[in-house]
N, C-alpha and C positions, 0 to 999 in steps of 0.2 A: 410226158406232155403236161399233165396235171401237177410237178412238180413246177416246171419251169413254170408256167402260169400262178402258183402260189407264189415262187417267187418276186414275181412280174407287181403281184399284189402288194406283197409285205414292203419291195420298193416303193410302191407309191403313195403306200400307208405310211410310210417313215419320211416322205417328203418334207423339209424345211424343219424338222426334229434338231437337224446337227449346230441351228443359229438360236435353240434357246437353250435356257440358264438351268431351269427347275425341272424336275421331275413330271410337275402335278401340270405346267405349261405344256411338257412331250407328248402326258397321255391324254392331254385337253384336245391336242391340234390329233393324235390320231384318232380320236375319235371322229373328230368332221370329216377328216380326211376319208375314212370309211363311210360315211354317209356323203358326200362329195362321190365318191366310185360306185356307189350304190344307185344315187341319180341320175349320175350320168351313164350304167352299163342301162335303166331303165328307161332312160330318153333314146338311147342306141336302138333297144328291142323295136320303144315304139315309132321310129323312124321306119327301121325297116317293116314294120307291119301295114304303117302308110302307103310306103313304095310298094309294096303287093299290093294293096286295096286301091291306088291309083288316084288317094286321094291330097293332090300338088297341093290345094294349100297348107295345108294339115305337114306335108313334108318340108316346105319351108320354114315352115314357125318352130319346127321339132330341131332343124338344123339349126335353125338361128340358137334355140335354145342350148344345143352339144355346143357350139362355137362358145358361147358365152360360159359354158360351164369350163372348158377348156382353157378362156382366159383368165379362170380364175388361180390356176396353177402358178404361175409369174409370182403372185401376192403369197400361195400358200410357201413356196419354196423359202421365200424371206422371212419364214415365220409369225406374217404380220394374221395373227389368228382372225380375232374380232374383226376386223378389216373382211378377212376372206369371207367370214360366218355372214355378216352384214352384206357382202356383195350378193351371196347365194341367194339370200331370203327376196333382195331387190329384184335379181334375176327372175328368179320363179313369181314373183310377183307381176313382172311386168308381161311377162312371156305366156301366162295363165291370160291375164287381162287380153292381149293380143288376141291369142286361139279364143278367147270368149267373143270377141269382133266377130272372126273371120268364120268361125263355124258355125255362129248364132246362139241364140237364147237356149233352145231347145234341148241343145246337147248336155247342157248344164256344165261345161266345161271353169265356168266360173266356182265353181262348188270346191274345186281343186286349191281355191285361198283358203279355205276353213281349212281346210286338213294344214296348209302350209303356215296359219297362225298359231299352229302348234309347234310350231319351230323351233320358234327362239326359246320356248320353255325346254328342248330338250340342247339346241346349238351353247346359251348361256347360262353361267352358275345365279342362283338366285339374286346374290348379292349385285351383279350389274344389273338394278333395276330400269336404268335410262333404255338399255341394249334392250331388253325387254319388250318394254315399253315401246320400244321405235319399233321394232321386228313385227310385233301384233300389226301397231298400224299401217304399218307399211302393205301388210296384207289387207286388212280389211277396210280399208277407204277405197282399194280400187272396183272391192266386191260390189259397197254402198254405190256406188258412183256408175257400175255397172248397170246394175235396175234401175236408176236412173233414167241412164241416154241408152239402154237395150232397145226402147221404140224406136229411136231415130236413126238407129243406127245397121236395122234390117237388111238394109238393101245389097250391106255388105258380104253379108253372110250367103252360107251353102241352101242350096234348095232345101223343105223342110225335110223331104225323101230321106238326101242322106244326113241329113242333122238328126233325124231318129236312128238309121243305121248307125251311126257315130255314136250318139248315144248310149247306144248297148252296150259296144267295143267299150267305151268310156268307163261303163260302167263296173267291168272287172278291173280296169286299171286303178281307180278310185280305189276298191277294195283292196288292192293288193298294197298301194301306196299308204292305206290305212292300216294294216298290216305290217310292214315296213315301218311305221313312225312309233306305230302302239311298241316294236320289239325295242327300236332304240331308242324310244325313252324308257322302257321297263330296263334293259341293259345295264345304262346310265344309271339308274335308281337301285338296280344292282351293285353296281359299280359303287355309287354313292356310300350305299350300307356297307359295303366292303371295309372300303377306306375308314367309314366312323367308326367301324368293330375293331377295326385296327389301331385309329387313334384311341380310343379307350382302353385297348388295353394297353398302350403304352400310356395313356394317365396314368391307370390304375399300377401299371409296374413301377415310373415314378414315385407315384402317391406311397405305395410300399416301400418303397428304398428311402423315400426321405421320408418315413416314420420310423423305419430303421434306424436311420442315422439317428432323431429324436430320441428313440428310445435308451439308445449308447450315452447320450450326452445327462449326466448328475446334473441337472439343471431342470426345475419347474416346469415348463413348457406346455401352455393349453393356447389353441386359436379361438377366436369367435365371429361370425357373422354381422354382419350391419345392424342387425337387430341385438345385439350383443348376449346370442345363444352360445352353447360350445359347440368348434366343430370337430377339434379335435383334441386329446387329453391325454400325455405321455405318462407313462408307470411311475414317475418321479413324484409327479401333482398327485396322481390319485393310484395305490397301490393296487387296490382291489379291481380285477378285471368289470368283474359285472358291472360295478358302480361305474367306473369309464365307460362301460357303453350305453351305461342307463343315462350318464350327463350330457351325451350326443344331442343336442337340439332343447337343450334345457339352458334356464339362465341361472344368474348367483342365487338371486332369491331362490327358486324351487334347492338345488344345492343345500343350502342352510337350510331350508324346511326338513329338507330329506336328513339330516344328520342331528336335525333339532340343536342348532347354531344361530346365537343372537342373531338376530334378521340385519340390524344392523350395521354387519358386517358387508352383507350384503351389498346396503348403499353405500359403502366406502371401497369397495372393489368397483361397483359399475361409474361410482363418480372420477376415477382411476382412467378406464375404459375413455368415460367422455370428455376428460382433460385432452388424452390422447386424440382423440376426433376432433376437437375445437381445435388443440394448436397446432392439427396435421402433422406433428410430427412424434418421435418417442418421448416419453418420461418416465423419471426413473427418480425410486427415492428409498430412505432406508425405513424400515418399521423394528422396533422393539416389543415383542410380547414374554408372555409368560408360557411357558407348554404346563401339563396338565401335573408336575412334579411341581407349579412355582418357581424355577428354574428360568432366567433370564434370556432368549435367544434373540438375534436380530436376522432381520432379513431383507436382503437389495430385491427389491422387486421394481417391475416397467413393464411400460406397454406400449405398442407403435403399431398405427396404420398399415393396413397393407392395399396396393394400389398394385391393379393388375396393368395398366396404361399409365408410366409415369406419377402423375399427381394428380389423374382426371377420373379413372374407375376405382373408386374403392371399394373390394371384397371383404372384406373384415379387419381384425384387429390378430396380433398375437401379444400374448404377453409372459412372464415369464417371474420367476421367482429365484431366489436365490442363497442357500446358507450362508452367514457370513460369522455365525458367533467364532467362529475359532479363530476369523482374519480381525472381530473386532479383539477379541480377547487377549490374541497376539499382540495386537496396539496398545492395549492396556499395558501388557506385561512391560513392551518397549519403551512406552512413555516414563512408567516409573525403573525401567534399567534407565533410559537414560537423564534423569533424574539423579540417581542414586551417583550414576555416573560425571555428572557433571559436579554434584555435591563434591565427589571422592576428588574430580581433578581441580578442585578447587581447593581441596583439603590440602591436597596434595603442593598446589602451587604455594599457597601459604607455608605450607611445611617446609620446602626448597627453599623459599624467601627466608621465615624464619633462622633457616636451618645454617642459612650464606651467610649470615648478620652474624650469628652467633657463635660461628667455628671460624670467622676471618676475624673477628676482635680477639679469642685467646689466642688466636695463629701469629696475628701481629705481635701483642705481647712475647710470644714467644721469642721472637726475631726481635724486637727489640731490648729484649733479658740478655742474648744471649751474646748481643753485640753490644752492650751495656760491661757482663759478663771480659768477653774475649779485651776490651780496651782496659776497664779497670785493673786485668790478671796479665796484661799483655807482656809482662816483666818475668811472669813466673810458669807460664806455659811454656810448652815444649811444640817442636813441630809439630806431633800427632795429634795433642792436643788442638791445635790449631784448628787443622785441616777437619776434625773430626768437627770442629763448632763451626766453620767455614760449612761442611758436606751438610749441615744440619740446618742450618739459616737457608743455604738455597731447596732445600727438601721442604722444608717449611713454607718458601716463595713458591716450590711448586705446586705446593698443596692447594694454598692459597689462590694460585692460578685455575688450578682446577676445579676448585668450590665455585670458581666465577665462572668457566666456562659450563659450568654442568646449567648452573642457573641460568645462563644464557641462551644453551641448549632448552631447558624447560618451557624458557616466553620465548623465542625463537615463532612457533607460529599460533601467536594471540596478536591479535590486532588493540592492543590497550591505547595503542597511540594513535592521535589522529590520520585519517586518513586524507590527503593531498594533490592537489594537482604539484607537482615537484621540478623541477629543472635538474637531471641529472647529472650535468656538470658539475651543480652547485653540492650536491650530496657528494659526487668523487672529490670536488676541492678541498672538503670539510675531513674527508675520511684521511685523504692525504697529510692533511693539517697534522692529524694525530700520530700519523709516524714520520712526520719530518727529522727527528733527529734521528732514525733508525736510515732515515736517507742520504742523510748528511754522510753520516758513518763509512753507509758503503758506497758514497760517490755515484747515486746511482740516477737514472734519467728517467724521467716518466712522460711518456706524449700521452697523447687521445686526442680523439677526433671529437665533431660534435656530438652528443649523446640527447636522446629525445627528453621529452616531456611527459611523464605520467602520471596516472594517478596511482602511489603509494603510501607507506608507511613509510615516511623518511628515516627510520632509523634501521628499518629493513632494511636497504637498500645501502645504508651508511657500513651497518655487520658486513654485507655481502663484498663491498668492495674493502674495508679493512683487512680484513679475512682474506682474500686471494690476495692483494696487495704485499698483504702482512706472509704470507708464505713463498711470495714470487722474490720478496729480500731476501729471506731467509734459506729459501733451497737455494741458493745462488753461490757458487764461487768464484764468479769471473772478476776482475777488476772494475769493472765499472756497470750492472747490473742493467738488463734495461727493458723495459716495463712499457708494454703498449695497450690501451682499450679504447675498444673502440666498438661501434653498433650496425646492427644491421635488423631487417626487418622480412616473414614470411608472410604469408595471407591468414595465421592464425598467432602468429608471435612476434614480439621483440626479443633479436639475443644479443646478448652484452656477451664480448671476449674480451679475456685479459689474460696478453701472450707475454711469456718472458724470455731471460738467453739462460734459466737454470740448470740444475742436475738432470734434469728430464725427470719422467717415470716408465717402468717397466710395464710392457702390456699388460701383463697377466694383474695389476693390481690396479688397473684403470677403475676398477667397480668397488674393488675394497673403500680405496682410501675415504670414501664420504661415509663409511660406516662408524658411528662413535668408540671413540677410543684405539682406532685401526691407526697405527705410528706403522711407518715404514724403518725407521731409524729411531736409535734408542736414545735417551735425552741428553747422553755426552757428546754425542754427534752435533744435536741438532732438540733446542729447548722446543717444546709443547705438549700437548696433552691430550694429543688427537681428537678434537674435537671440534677446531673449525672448520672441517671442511663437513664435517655431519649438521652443523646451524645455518652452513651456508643451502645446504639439501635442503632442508625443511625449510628454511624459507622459501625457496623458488620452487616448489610445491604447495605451500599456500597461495602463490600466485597463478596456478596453475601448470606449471613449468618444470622444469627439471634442470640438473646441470649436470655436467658431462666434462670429461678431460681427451685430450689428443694433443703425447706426447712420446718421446723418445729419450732413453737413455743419454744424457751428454747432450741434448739438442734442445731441450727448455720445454717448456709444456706450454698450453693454449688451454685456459677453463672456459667454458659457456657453457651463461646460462641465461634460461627462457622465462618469458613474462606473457602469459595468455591474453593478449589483446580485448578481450571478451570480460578480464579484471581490472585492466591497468589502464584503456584505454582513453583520455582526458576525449571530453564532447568535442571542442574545437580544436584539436592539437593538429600547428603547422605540422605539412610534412617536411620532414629534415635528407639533408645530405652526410654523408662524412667528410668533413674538412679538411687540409691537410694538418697533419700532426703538426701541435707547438709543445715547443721544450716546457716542461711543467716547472722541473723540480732538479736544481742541480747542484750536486754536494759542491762544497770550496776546497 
């Protein structure tokens, strides 16, 4: 029986629990809820002690009070707490008032507000001060208001008889009800301390993990208070344990006293501190000192508010320090490598320039000695002879060709030439200009469409299209060659294609051939010096871009390559379409 009744209990202690969110709201509403069941098995007793004692008015006002205790159920099942808490207190207040009418003065039945103005200090948390505040009064105006109108109001009341018998009875019930409030607030304030011993030590186990963490991180690390004491100081700042816990609630000055350190310094750390507090936010700056060898170190040190509510409560500051001589000293070194470096690829560009000037004059001489030579003796040479000054003139022309392409390859990506808003048309027509008679030759057709507007180095872009141009003739043995470029555009690039009907290429050397000096075929085949298509790379990598081939043996090949919108991109350039192809260029 005793089980099913505990049962019967913990149901209706859990009442309206299943429609809230938090925790701390479940165990808020069971507690009223237990004082709710508490009042009202307490109003139930004193009903029925009425009804034996036979005294009717007494048993209506006690009913009326279970009814109303009763209706408060509906509000608690919705969870609506404060609501219910707030109903209770009115309840009992008006209901006390009532029986202080109907029984009379005598009984002191009024005396039951005072205990019930202790209410809301146990039904609500501190922090609802209004809820409080209403709950008190709510009690105690109808007390005041009672002595009041108690004279006029006699007539209504019990003979004095049993208003003294009632009294008595009254009188243990006060006690017990006293009893009853003293246990659930001590409870409560049980309860209370519970919960803080609990929240504090999950501070405190926080507080421990992230000084853990602090202590892990090579990094400075001291907090300080408003007053700008230390609050806390990791092994990095200050090695020595004792010293750390002796600067716990100290400031810079004491600090520097304690180590006998130009004071100073002192005011250069807390004027550090109050930069950070005036412009509410971090700062951060580098220092250079000497350590105690004379010895140059620097170091990134900051400090930034800290704000427990957004931007409104500020608890202190942290601040923090930082080694940096190895990151500056690093920079030093790289400043002057790249220095040194730059000196060298300048040395070097000279040296190439030089080098091109001076091995193409006795290269020409040569060639033209040797064709001076073969005409003057052409009466008294022999075939071998011939062929042997013939093989040696074009070795010579190829040498010559190489010394150019190499130096080409070298300024390939230096910007020495101005840079341009350009009409790319106007750069493909010019490039073209320059191998017109190699067009002528093989009969061959050049369309494109229209091509945008950028900003480059027009002679960039002039290589680029010579160069594919210049190899789309040359791989070529169809009869009549035919050469298309054309543009198109991604969300981070321009690419320029320029497709032909050539030899094709074979997969496996799609990546070779932009490596310099990489020939697929040896120069009886097919004259160069493998090295366009490696100036064409580097260029469209200074642009940020790359270039790529997709081709097929017998089936011609397709180059593109890309121009990083983010380098090339002109302020107002119309957007463009592709046109349809017009005939360029067409041998007779």
């Amino acid at each position: 029986m005793f089980s099913f009744l505990n049962d019967i209990w913990d149901k209706l202690v859990e009442t309206g629990t299943a429609v809230l969110n938090t925790e701390r709201e479940k165990r808020d509403l069971k507690l009223f809820n237990r004082t709710w069941l508490i009042v009202l098995i307490i109003q139930v007793i004193c009903l029925i002690i009425h009804v034996i004692n036979g005294l009717y008015s007494a048993e209506l006002t006690t009913a009326g009070f279970v009814v109303g205790l009763c209706a408060i159920y509906p509000i608690v099942k919705r969870g609506r707490v404060n609501v219910a808490k707030m109903a209770a207190i009115i309840l009992i207040s008006v209901d006390t008032s009532i029986n202080a009418v109907v029984f009379g003065e005598q009984t002191h039945v009024i005396d039951f507000l005072l205990l019930a103005a202790l209410s809301p200090l146990y039904f609500f948390e501190l922090k609802n001060k209004k809820l409080i505040y209403t709950g008190v009064a709510v009690c105690l105006i109808p007390f005041v208001l009672f002595h009041i109108i108690a004279p006029y109001v006699t007539q209504y009341a019990l003979p004095a008889a049993m208003q003294l018998s009632l009294y008595h009875m009254l009188t243990w019930e006060k006690a017990f009800c006293m009893m009853v409030l003293l246990y659930l607030i001590y409870n409560k304030n049980v309860q209370f301390e519970k919960e803080m011993r609990q929240k504090e030590n999950e501070l405190a186990g926080q507080k421990k993990s992230y000084e853990c963490i602090l202590e892990q991180i090579p990094i400075d690390i001291v907090t300080f208070d408003k007053d700008l004491n230390y609050t806390y100081v990791n092994s990095a700042a200050v090695k020595d344990a004792d010293v750390r816990e002796w600067l716990i609630g100290k400031s810079n000055t004491d600090y520097f006293k304690h180590r006998n350190i130009d004071i100073r310094g002192a005011g250069e750390r807390d004027s550090i501190l109050h930069e950070a507090l005036n412009k509410g936010e971090a700062v951060q700056f580098e220092e250079m000192f000497q350590d105690r060898n004379g010895v140059p170190k620097y170091s990134l040190k900051g400090a930034s508010p800290i704000y427990s509510d957004g931007n409104k409560g500020l608890t202190g500051l942290v601040g923090y320090a930082f080694d940096i001589t190895a990151i500056k000293e690093a920079e030093k070194k790289l400043k002057e490598y790249s220095a040194e470096l730059e000196r060298k690829n300048d040395d070097l560009h000279h040296f190439v320039n030089a080098t091109s000037h001076d091995l193409k004059s006795p290269l020409r001489n040569i060639a033209s000695h040797l064709q001076l030579l073969q005409r003057k003796n052409e009466d008294k040479l022999d075939d071998d002879s011939r062929q042997m000054i013939a093989y040696t003139i074009k070795s010579v022309k190829h040498l010559n060709q190489l010394i150019g392409d190499i130096y080409q390859y070298s300024i390939a990506d230096r910007n020495d030439k101005p840079v341009t808003t350009a009409d790319l048309n106007d750069l493909l027509e010019r490039s073209i200009k320059t191998l017109e008679d190699v067009i002528a030759s093989k009969n061959a057709v050049i369309n494109y469409g229209l091509l945008p507007k950028l900003t480059v180095s027009p002679s960039h872009i002039e290589t680029l299209f010579a160069n594919l141009i210049g190899n789309a003739l040359k791989y070529n043995t169809s009869g009549k060659p035919q050469i298309t470029i054309s543009a198109t555009e991604n969300e981070s690039s321009h690419i320029i294609s320029v497709a032909d009907n050539g030899i094709g290429i074979a997969p496996e050397y799609k990546d070779q051939i932009f490596e310099i000096f990489k020939r697929l075929h040896n120069s009886e085949e097919y004259e160069g010096t493998g090295v366009g298509l490696a100036i064409c790379s580097k260029i469209a990598e200074t642009y940020g871009g790359k270039i790529r081939v997709e081709s097929e043996p017998g089936k011609g090949s397709t180059f593109y390559f890309s121009l990083d919108k983010e380098l090339v991109e002109p302020n107002n350039q119309a957007s463009h379409n592709i046109s349809p192809y017009k005939n360029m260029a067409i041998a007779g």
